[in-house]
LOKOL-883922 format. One line per 5 residues: number of its first residue (from 1); for each residue x, y, z of N, C-alpha, C. Coordinates in steps of 0.001 Angstrom, whole numbers, always signed. Each point is the difference from the previous one (the first is absolute). Example, Ala and Ser with C-alpha at 12.3 -4.5 7.8 and 13.67 -1.06 7.14 Angstrom:
1> +13190/-5690/+7800/-890/+1190/+0/+900/+1200/+0; -350/+1050/-720/+820/+1190/+60/-770/+1090/+730 .
//
This chain:
1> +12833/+774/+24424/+299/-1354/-433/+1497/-255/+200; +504/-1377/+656/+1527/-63/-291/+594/-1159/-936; +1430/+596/+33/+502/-543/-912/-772/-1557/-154; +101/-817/+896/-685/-1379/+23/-845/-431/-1107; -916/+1442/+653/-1560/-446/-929/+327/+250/-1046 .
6> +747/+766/-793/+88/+165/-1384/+325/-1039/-750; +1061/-737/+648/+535/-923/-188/-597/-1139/-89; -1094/-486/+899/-811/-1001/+156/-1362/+115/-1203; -605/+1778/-411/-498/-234/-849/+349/-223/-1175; +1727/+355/-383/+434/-411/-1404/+92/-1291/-260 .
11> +601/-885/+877/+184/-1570/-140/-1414/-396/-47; -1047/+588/+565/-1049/-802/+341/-818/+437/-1864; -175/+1020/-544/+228/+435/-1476/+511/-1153/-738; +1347/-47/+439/+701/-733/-1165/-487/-1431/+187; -844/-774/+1214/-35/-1263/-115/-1582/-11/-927 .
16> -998/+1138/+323/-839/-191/-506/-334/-69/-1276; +1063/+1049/-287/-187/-418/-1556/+957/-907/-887; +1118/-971/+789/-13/-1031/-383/-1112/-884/+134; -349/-405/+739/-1583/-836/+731/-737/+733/-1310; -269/+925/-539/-1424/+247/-1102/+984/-666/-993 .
21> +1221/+711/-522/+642/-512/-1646/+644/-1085/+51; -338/-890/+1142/+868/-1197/-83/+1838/+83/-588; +454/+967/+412/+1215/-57/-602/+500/+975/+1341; +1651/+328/-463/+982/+1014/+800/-621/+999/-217; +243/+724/+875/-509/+1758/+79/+1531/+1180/+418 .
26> +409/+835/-1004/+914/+884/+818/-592/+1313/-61; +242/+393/+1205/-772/+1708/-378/+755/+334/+464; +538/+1090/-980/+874/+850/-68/-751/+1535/-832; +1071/+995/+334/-579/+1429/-826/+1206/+29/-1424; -516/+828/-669/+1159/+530/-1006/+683/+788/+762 .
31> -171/+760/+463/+1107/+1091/+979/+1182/-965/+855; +129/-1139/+292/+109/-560/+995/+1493/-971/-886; -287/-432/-1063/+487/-624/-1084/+1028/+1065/-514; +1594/-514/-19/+949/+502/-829/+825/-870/-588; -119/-1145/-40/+1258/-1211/-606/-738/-438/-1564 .
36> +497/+792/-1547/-493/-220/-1231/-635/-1770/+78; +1186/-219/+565/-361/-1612/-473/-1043/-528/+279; -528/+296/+1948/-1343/-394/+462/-944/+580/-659; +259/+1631/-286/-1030/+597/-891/-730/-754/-1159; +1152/-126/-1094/-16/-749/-931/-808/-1840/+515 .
41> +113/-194/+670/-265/-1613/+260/-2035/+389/+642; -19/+1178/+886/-1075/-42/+48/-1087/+439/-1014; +335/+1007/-679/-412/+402/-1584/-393/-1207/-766; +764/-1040/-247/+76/-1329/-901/-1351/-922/+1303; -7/+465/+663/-1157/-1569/+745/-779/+814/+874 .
46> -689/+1536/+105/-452/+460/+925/-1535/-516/-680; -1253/+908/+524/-1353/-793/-729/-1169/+1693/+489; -191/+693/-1005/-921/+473/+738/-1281/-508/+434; -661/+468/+1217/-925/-795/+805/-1295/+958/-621; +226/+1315/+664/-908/+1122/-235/+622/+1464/-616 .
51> -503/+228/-692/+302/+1711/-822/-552/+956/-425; -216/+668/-631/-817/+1205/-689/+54/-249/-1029 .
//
């Protein structure tokens, strides 16, 4: 697979599931995330979808 396609399936991800929740979508990892503040800001408005 190249870089492209990865790329084309993440955006194509992120539109779909705006298109289902009618709203913004960011996907991001925790590993990926180091600035408290964004931390903090996504903590305050994130939503779990699915869990255990």
């Amino acid at each position: 697979m190249y870089y492209g396609d990865y790329a084309d399936a993440y955006f194509d991800l992120a539109d779909q599931f705006e298109n289902l929740f009618q709203r913004q979508v960011d996907l991001v990892t925790e590993k990926s995330l180091s600035n408290p503040y964004f931390i903090d800001s996504i903590n305050k408005t994130k939503t779990l979808l699915y869990g255990n």
